[in-house]
MARMIMI-224064 format. One record per residue (C-alpha): z, y, x. Coordinates in steps of 0.25 Angstrom, whole numbers, padded with zeros to 4 digits, always signed. Last residue first. Layout:
BEGIN
ZYX/...
This chain:
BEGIN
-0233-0044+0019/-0231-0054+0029/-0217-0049+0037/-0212-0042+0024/-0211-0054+0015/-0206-0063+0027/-0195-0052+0027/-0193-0055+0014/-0194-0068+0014/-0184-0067+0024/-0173-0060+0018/-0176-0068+0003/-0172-0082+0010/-0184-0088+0015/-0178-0095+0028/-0182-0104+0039/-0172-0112+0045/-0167-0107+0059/-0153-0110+0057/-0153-0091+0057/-0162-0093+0046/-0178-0091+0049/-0190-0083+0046/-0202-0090+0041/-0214-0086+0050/-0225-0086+0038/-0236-0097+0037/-0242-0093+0024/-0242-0109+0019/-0231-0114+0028/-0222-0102+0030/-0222-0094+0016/-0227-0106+0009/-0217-0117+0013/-0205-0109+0013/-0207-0104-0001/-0210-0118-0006/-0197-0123+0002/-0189-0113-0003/-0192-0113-0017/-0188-0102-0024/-0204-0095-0024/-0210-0110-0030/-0223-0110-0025/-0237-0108-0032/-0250-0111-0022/-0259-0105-0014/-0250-0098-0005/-0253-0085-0008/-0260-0085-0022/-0247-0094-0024/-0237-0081-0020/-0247-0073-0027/-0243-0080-0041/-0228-0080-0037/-0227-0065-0036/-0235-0065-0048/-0225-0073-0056/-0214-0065-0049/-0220-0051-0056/-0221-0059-0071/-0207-0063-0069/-0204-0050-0066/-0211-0043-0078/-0205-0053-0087/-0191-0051-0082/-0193-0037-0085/-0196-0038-0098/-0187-0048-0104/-0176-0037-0097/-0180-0025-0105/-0174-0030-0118/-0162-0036-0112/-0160-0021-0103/-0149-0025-0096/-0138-0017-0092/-0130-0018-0077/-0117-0025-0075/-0105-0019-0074/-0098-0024-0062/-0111-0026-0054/-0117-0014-0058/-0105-0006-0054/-0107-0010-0041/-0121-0007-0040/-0119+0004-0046/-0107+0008-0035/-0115+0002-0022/-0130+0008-0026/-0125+0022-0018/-0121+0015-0005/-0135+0006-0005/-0147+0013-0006/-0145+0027-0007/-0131+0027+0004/-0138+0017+0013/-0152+0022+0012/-0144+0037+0016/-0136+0029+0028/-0147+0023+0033/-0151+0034+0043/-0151+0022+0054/-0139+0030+0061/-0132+0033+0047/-0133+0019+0044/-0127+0015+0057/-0117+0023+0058/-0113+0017+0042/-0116+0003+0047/-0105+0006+0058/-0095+0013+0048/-0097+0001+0039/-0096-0010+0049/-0082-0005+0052/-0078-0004+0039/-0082-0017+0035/-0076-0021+0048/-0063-0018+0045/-0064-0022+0030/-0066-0036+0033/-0056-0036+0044/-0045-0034+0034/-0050-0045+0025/-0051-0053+0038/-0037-0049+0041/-0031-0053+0027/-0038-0067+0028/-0034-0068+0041/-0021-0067+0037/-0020-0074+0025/-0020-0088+0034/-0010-0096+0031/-0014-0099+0017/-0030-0096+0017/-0040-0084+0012/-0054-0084+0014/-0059-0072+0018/-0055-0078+0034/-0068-0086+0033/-0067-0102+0034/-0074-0108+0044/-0062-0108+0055/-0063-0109+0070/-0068-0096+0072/-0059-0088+0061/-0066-0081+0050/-0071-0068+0047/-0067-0061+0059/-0077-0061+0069/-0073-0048+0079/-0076-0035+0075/-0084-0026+0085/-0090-0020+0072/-0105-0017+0068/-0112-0029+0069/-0103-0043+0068/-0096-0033+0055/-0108-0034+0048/-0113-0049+0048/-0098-0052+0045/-0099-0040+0033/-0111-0049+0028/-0123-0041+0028/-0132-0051+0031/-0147-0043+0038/-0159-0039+0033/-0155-0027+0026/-0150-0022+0039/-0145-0007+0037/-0144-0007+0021/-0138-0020+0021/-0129-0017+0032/-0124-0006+0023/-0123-0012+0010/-0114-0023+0018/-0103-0013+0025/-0102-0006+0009/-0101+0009+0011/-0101+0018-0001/-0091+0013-0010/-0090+0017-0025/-0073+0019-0026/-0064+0008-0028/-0062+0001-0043/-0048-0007-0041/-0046-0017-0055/-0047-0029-0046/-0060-0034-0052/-0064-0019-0046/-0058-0023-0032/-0067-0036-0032/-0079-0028-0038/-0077-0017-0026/-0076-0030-0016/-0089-0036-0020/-0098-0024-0021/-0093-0017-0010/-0100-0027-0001/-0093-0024+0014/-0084-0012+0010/-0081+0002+0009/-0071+0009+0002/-0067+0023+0001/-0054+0022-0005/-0049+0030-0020/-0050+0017-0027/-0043+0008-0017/-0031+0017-0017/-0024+0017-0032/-0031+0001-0035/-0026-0003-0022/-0013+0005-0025/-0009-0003-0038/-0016-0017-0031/-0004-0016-0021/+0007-0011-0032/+0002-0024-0040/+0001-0031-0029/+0016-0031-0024/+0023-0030-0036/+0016-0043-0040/+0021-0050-0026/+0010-0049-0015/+0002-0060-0007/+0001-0068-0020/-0002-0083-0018/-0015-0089-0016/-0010-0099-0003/-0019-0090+0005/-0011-0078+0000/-0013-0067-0012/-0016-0052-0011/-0017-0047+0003/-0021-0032+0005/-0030-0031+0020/-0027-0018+0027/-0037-0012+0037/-0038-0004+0051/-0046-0006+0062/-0058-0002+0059/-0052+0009+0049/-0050+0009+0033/-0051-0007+0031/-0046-0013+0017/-0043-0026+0012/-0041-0032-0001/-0034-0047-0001/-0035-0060-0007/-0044-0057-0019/-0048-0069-0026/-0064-0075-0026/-0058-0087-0020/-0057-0078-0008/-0058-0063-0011/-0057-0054+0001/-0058-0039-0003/-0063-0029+0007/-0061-0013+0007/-0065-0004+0017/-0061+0011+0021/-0068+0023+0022/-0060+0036+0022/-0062+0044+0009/-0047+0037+0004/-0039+0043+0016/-0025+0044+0009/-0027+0033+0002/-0030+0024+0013/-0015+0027+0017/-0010+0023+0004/-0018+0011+0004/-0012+0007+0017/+0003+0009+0011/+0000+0000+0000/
């Protein structure tokens, strides 16, 4: 309570927020306001009891709900952890920065998973699970809450981290306005799209479908003008067959060296022999 007094003291400062959610319940809620400095707010135990007595929470979720609202957040995928904290009765502010809208706009071509992100723009070492172990540390286990809590922390560092770097760096590739047009400003409709839901328009919608289906159907036709004969587009091995055996492409490859006609390299083939 006394750290969410001190961030409300400084709420236009930037500061991260991450929630962890094993067995799609909330074990903890934490917060990062410098690179070196974050809190990590417990909720229940690995055995799946209650971290806090009833007094407790209550008086901790009070001031979360007080503190959080006037924050500016940040976070990787705001999406997912403004809807958590909205399940939760906490509406926060339209965010502005989200560490994975940002990589995306940067290198549309690349993951943008925050472990993906924090291996390019911090001197973080590997934290999301421990080297003789498979299981991550966002799982939560009896005995083991500890690294739970401090991964949650570590989360929200280097979200923060990697945002202040991504932000550099969108200024520097003069980004930053396709950033804020395309991407910051979409956040919030796009947020309250997915917890509304968006209007239909039944009469109109008959329609619509029509016109696409009628659009694929000539897509399909020049694809068998092309290749001489009608192929099944959701088949793998048929789309496989054509594009590297029949027009004799260079497939692109996974990282097992198998090759690959997932929707980024079919794209790419798309560009390569237009």
């Amino acid at each position: 309570i006394d750290t969410l007094s001190l961030l409300e003291k400084h709420p236009n400062n930037l500061a991260v927020i991450d929630v962890e959610t094993p067995h799609g319940l909330l074990s903890c809620i934490g917060i990062a306001w410098s690179r070196s400095n974050a809190i990590s707010i417990p909720f229940f135990w690995g055995n799946g009891h209650n971290y806090w007595n009833f007094e407790e929470e209550f008086a901790i979720w009070r001031r979360l709900g007080e503190v959080l609202s006037k924050l500016n957040l940040a976070a990787q995928n705001v999406m997912f952890d403004w809807e958590i904290l909205r399940n939760h009765k906490i509406i926060l502010k339209p965010p502005y920065y989200d560490s994975m809208l940002m990589h995306a706009c940067l290198y549309s071509e690349m993951r943008h998973n925050l472990e993906t992100i924090t291996s390019i723009y911090t001197d973080m070492e590997f934290y999301k699970r421990d080297e003789d172990e498979d299981t991550k540390r966002s799982a939560i286990k009896s005995g083991k809450e500890k690294d739970h809590w401090v991964y949650n922390c570590m989360d929200c560092i280097s979200c923060l981290w990697s945002i202040e770097e991504l932000n550099k760096e969108l200024i520097q590739e003069n980004m930053d306005n396709v950033y804020r047009d395309l991407f910051a400003e979409l956040i919030d409709p796009y947020y309250q799209m997915n917890m509304t839901g968006v209007p239909v328009d039944v009469e109109r919608l008959p329609k619509v479908r029509k016109k696409l289906n009628a659009l694929i159907s000539d897509k399909e036709g020049k694809i068998k003008e092309e290749i001489g004969y009608e192929i099944n587009v959701n088949s793998y091995p048929q789309v496989r067959k054509a594009l590297f055996e029949v027009l004799k492409m260079t497939p692109y490859r996974n990282k097992e060296g198998k090759i690959s006609t997932g929707k980024k390299d079919l794209e790419r083939l798309a560009y390569k022999y237009r």
